[in-house]
C-alpha positions, -999 to 999 in steps of 0.1 A, spaced: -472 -374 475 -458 -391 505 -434 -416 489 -402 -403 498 -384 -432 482 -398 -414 449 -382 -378 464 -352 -394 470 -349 -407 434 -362 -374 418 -334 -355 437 -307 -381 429 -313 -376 395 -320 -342 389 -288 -337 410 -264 -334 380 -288 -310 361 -292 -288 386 -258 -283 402 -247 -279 362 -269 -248 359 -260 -233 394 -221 -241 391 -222 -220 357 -245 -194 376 -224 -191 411 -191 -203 396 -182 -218 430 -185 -250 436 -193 -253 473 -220 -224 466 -235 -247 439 -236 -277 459 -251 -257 492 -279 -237 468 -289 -275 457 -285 -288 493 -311 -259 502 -335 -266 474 -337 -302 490 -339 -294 518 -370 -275 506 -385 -301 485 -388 -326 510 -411 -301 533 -428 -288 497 -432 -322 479 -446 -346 500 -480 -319 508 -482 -304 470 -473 -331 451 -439 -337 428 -427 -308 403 -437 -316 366 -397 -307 363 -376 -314 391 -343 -303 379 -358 -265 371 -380 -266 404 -345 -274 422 -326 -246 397 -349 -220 405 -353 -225 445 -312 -230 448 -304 -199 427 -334 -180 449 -316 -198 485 -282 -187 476 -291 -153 464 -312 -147 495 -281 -156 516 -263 -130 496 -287 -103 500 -289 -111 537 -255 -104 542 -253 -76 521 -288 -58 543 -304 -58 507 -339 -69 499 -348 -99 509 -368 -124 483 -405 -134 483 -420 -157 508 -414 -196 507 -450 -200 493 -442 -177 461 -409 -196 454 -416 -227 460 -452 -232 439 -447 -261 415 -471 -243 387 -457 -237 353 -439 -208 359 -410 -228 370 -400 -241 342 -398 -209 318 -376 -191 345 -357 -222 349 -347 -223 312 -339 -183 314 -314 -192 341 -301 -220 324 -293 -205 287 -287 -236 277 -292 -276 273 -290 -293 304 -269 -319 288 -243 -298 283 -239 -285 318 -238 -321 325 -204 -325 304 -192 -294 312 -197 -305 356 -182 -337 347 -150 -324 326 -148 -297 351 -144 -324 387 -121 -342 361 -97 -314 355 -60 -324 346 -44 -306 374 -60 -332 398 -45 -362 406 -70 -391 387 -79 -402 417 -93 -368 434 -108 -361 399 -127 -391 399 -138 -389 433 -152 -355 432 -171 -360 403 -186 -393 422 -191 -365 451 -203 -334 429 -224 -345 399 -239 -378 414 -242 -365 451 -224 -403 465 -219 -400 498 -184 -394 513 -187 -431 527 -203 -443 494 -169 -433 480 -145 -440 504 -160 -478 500 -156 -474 460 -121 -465 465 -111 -489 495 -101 -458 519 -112 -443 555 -140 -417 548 -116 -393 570 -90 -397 542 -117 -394 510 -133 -365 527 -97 -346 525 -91 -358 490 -128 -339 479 -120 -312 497 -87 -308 484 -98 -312 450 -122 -284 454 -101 -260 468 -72 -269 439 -98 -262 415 -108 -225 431 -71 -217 432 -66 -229 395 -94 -204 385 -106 -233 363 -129 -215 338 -164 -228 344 -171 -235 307 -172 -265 283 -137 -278 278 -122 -280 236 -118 -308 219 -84 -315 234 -92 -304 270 -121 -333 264 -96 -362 251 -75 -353 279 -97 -359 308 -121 -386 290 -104 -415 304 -109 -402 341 -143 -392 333 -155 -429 319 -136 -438 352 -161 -421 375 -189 -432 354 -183 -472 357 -180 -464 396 -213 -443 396 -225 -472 380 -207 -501 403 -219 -478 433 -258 -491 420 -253 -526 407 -229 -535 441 -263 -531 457 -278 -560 477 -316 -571 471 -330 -547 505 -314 -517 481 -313 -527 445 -339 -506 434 -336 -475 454 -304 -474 442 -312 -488 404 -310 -449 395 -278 -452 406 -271 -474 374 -295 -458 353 -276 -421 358 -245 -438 353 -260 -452 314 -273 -413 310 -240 -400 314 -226 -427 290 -249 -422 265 -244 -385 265 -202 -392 263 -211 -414 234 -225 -380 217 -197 -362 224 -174 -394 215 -189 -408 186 -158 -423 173 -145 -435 205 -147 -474 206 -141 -474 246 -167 -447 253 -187 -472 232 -175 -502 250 -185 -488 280 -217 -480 270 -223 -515 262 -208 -528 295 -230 -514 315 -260 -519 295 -256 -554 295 -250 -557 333 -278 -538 338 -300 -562 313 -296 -584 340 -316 -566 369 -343 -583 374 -331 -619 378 -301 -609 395 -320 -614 432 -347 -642 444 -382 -632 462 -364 -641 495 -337 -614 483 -307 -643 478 -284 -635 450 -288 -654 421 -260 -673 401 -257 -662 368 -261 -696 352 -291 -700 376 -311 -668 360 -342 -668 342 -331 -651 311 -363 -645 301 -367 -620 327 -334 -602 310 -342 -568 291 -335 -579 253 -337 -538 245 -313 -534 267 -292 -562 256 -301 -555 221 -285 -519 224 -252 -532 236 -245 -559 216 -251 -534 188 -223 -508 206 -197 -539 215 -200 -550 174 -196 -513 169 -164 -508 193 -145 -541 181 -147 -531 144 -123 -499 152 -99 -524 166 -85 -504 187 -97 -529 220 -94 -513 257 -105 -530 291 -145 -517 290 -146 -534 253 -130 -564 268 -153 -565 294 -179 -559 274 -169 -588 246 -172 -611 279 -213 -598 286 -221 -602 252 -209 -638 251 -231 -643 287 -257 -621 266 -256 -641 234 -260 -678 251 -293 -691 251 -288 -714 278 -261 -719 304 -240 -746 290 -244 -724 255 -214 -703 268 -185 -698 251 -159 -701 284 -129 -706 260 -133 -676 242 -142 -659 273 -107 -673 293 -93 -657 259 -109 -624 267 -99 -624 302 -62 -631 290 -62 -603 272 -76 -581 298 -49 -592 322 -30 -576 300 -48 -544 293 -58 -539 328 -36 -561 351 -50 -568 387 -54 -598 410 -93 -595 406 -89 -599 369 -74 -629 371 -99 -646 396 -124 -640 371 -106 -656 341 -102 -684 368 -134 -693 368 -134 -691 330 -108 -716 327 -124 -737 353 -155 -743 329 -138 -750 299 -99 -766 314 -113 -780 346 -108 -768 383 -73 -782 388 -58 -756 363 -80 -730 377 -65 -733 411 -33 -730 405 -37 -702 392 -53 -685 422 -32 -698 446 -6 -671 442 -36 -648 448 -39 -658 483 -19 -624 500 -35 -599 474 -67 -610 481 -65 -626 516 -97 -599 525 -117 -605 493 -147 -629 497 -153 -640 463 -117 -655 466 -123 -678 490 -160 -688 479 -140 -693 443 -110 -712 460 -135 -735 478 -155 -740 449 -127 -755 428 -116 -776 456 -146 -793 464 -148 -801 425 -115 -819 428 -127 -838 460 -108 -818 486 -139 -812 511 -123 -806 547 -99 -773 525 -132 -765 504 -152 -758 540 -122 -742 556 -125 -715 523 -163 -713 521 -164 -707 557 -137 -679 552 -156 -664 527 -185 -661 547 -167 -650 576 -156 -619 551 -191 -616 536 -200 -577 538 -237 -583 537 -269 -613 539 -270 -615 505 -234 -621 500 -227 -647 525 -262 -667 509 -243 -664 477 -216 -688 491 -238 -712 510 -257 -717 476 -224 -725 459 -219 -752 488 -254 -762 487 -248 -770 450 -214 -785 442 -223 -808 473 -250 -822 456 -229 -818 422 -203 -841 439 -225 -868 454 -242 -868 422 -210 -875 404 -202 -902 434 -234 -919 426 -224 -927 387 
């Protein structure tokens, strides 16, 4: 095994499993997170020359819990543990003393890592980012960008959350009922950012960091098990799902984003979009709507068109209205701009962005969405002065193609338009 892509995904995903079991073993947070920090460390010099684990999560249990209580005995003068070899063989012997460790279903030290970052005596924002830091192992820079912040900033906020948490002698076991409805609203927070943290992703990193996405439906799906009657959790669920249908037309073989109305849905997972449709039906007949149903409801409309000019943009203007309400922000309303731009025209759709202009004067799909609306109307020298602004603010390749493909086509939209 010398892929270390493959390691890299095998340890991203095991992460929450395997911190879970140590956490509840070590009750320490920062002793968790070092014992798994060890047990990579020893996987990538075991791995690549014996080959993958059959189980990665109990191979990284076992060798943290053996790393951490080596460390102890160290200090203490005590016996020391076996040789590296003996502890680190990837025979079947792992995984019974793995499951003797663990005493119980790895799901549940899951929901019990995740309600325990998420704690109420944190502010949301700390809870959410050390769950982003603890259960899905994001970087400190991963989050700060997430969260718009210096890293210096987000690295005091984790550390601040973890050393409010060992002075609040939070008990390291699976919250009550009420505990869980408390904190389920951070906890779905940190989820849709685990997941926003993959799909963000430009083509050169899409699918190292699909499992990004893939973790983030994991976690979802087991929510939805503990939330059964919860149309957000559900709505969620589905969100994410249906954005994640979407993968593998999202990016061209040159790595150039592709539009949505440009994708070959073909190439879209009907399981996937299968599974949340099913979940967004599901949610809405609770009525009892919140923003990821909303958000949802929009997918599924994308989802449910056969062909471009199949969508439903007045219903999904309607949606965003509603979301603006729900979940006011200045990003909200760009998107029901382009909504109303499809089914109203791009003269109504720019007035309402123009108030916009200070709150997202930084923001790149802004100016790509301002420039788009005023070419439509015939405004060309303002269009290039906001396309060229956009791409001036473009964080990456792919994002600043994205805008010269808008130019590229509501040029020849235009001229085409001339010509009749």
């Amino acid at each position: 095994m010398t892929d270390l892509a493959w390691i890299d995904a095998a340890l991203t995903s095991a992460r929450p499993q395997a911190i879970g079991a140590l956490l509840r073993y070590f009750r320490d947070l920062d002793t968790a997170e070092e014992a798994y920090q060890e047990a990579c460390l020893r996987a990538l010099k075991s791995w690549p020359a014996k080959g993958p684990p059959r189980d990665a999560a109990s191979w990284l249990i076992m060798v943290g819990r053996n790393a951490a209580l080596d460390g102890v005995r160290r200090k203490s003068r005590q016996t020391e543990l076996p040789p590296e070899d003996a502890i680190s063989d990837v025979d079947d012997v792992e995984t019974p003393m793995a499951e003797r460790l663990d005493g119980a279903h790895y799901r549940d030290d899951i929901l019990r890592l995740m309600f325990i970052c998420c704690h109420p005596e944190l502010p949301a924002t700390q809870q959410i980012a050390l769950a982003l830091r603890i259960v899905s192992g994001l970087s400190v820079k991963q989050i700060a960008r997430a969260f718009l912040v210096g890293e210096a900033a987000m690295e005091q906020r984790i550390t601040r959350a973890k050393a409010r948490i060992a002075r609040a002698e939070t008990p390291f076991e699976t919250p009550g009922a009420v505990e869980r409805s408390e904190r389920i609203a951070a906890v779905a927070a940190m989820v849709y950012l685990l997941f926003n943290e993959g799909y963000s992703a430009g083509a050169a990193e899409a699918q190292a960091r699909a499992p990004l996405c893939e973790e983030a439906i994991r976690l979802a799906r087991l929510l939805l098990r503990l939330f059964q009657m919860e149309p957000e959790i559900m709505g969620l669920t589905a969100l994410m799902l249906l954005k994640h249908a979407r993968a593998a037309a999202r990016f061209d073989a040159d790595g150039a984003i592709v539009l949505l109305e440009d994708q070959d849905r073909s190439l879209w997972d009907s399981q996937l979009i299968g599974e949340g449709l099913a979940l967004i039906d599901k949610a809405l007949r609770h009525r009892r709507p919140g923003p990821y149903q909303v958000q949802a409801a929009i997918d599924a409309l994308h989802a449910r068109a056969p062909r471009p000019q199949d969508t439903d943009w007045a219903q999904i203007d309607a949606l965003y209205a509603s979301l603006e309400i729900l979940a006011p922000s200045p990003v909200v309303t760009l998107n029901r701009a382009v909504a109303v731009s499809k089914a109203r025209g791009p003269g109504e759709a720019l007035a309402m962005i123009e108030p916009l202009s200070e709150a997202l004067g930084s923001y790149f799909y802004f100016f790509g969405a301002r420039g788009a609306f005023l070419l439509q109307l015939g405004r060309e020298a303002e269009a290039r002065q906001a396309f060229d602004r956009a791409i001036a603010l473009a964080n990456t390749a792919a994002e600043a193609s994205h805008i010269r493909l808008q130019i590229d086509r509501l040029t020849a939209d235009v001229a085409a338009r001339a010509v009749r």
